[in-house]
C-alpha positions in Angstrom: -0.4 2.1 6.4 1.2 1.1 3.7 -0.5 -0.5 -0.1 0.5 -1.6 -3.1 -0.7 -2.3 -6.6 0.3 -2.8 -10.5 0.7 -0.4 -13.3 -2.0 2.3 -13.8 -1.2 3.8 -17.3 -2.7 7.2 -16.9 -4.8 8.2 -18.6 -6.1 4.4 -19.6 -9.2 3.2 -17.1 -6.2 1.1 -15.1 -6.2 4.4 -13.3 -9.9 3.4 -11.8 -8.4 0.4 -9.6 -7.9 3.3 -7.1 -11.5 4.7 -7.3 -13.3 4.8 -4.2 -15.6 2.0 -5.1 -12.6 -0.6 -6.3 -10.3 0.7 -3.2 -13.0 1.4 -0.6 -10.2 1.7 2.1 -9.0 4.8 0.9 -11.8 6.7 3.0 -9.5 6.2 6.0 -6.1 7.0 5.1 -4.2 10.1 5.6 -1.6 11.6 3.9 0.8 9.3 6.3 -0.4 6.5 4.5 0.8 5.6 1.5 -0.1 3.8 -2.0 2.8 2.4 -4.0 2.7 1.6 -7.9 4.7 -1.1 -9.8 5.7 1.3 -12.8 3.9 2.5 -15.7 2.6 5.3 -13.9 2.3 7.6 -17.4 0.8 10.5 -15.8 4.4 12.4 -16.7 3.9 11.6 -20.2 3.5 15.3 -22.5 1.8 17.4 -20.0 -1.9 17.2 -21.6 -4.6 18.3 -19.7 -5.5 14.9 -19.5 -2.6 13.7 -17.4 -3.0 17.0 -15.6 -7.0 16.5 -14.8 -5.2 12.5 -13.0 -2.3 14.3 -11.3 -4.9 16.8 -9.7 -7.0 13.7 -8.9 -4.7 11.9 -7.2 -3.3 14.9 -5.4 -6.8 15.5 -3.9 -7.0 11.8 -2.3 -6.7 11.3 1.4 -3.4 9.6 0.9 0.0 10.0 -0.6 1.1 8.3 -3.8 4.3 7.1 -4.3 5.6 5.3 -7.6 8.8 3.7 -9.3 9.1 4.2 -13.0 8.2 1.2 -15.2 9.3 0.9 -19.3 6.3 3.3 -20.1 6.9 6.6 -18.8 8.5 10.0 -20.4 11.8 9.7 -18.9 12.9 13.6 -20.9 10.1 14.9 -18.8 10.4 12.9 -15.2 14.1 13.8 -15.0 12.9 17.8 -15.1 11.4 17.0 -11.8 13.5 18.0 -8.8 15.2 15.2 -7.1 15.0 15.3 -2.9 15.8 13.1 0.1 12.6 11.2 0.9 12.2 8.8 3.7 15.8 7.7 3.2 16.4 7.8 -0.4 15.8 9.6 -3.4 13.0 11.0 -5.6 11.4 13.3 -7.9 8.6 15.4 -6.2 6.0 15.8 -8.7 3.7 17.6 -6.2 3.4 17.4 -2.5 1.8 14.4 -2.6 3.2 12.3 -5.2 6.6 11.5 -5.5 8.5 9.2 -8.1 11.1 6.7 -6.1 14.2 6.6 -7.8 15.9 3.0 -9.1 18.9 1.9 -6.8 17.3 3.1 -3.4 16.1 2.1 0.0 13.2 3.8 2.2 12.0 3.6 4.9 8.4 3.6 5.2 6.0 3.1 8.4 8.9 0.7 9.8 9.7 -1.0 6.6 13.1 -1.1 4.8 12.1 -0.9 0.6 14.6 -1.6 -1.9 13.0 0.3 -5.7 14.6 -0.6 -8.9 12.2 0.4 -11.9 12.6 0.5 -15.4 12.0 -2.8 -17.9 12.3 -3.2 -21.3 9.8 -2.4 -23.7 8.9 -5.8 -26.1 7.3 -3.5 -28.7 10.0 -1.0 -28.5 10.8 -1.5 -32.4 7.6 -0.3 -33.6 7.7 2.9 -31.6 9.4 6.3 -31.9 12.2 7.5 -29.1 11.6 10.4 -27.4 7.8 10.6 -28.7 6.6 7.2 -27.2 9.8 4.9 -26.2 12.9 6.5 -23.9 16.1 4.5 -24.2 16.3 5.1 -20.1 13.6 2.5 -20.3 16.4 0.5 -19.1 18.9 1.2 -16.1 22.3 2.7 -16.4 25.8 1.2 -14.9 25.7 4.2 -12.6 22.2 3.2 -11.5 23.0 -0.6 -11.0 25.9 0.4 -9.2 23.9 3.0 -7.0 21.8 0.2 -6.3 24.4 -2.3 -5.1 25.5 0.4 -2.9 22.9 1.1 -1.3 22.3 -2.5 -0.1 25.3 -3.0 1.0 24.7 -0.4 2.9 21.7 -2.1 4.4 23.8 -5.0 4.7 22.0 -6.3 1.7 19.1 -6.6 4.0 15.3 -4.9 3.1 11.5 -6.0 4.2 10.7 -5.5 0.7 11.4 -5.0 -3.1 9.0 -3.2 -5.7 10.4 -3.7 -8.8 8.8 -3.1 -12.3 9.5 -6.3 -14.0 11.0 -9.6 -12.8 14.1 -11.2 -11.9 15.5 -13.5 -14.4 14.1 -16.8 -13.4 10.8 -15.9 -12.2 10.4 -14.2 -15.3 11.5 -17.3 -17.4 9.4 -19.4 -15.4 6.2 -17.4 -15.6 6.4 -15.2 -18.4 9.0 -16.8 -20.7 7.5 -14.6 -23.8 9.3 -11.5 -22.4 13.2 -11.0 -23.1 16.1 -11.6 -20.7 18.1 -8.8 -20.5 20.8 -7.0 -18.5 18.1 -5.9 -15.9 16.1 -9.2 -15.7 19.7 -10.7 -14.8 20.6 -7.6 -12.5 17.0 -8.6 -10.4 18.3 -12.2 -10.1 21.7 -10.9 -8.6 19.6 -9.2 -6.3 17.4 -12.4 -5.5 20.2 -14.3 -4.9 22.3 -12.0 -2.7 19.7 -10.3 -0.9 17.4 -11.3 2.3 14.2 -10.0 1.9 10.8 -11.0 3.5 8.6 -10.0 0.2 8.9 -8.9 -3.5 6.4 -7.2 -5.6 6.6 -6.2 -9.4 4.0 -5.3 -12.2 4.7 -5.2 -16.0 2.9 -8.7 -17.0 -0.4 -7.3 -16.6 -1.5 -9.9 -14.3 -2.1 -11.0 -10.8 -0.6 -13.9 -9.4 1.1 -15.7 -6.7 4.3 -17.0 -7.6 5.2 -18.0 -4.5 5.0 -17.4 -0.7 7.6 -14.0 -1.4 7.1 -13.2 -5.0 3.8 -11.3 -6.4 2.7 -10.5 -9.7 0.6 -6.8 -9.5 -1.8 -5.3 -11.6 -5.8 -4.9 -10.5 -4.4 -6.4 -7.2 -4.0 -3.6 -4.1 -2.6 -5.2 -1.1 -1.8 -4.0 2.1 2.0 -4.5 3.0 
């Protein structure tokens, strides 16, 4: 089985959405089951024992937890992580059970094609510090966005699904016009535009909504795909 939810800023409470009182379903999943976050995982952050007391309570949950990068993460540190062929693309294995699904790529999980593409830009990036709390890789790089269109084409530009971190261009100027357009919000609308795909889920606007029939908004949300 496959589920999905928003950003859960370790070490912050958003963590607690996958309690087993908020995500009561968890008690019958398996490690061939899998949850997916939006971005803005932060438990690779500065190796605290903080993030480390998260990462060994997620590792000890029933299922496996796979993530894509959002704008708040330690990109110095996540790119120490090795990277591996998983379920038809690739990732950083940050333990057996968690794994980081690297921008540009398509998986295949429990029957489902999934185009990842994380990474956003940070709104309060000019009152932080890079390398101590802001990573310039916030943002994708022409080798990544070309990775990306390569894979799809691949795929004949042709997925069940798209996890993305923020939004493409006009859903994002639509629904939350008070973030900035930018090459990756436009890159996303490329994508929308050229792409079939039966569903598309993001986080990064700390909210839960509808768009419309194919386009969620995820935070406290976790669906089943």
């Amino acid at each position: 089985m496959l589920y999905i939810t928003g950003d859960i800023h370790i070490p912050t409470e958003d963590i607690q959405k996958l309690n087993s009182k908020r995500f009561p379903e968890q008690k019958n999943l398996c490690r061939e089951d899998y949850v997916i976050i939006c971005g803005d995982f932060g438990g690779i952050w500065s190796n605290s024992a903080e993030e480390k007391y998260w990462i060994k309570w997620l590792e000890n949950k029933n299922f496996t937890t796979l993530f894509i990068d959002g704008n708040h993460e330690n990109f110095d540190l996540l790119g120490d992580y090795p990277v591996i062929s998983y379920k038809g693309g690739r990732a950083h294995k940050i333990s057996d059970n968690i794994y980081h699904l690297m921008r540009g790529q398509v998986f295949s999980l429990c029957g489902k094609d999934i185009f990842t593409m994380g990474g956003a830009s940070s709104h309060d990036k000019d009152f932080r510090t890079e390398h101590k709390n802001w990573c310039a890789a916030e943002m994708a790089s022409g080798e990544e966005y070309e990775e990306a269109r390569k894979n799809l084409l691949k795929n004949k530009n042709a997925v069940d699904i798209i996890i993305t971190h923020c939004a493409p261009a006009s859903i994002q100027e639509s629904f939350f016009s008070e973030y900035e357009q930018n090459q990756l919000t436009e890159f996303l609308e490329e994508i929308k535009q050229t792409c079939s795909y039966d569903k598309w889920y993001f986080g990064h606007y700390h909210t839960d909504c509808d768009v419309d029939t194919r386009h969620v908004a995820l935070f406290n949300r976790i669906m089943q795909l």
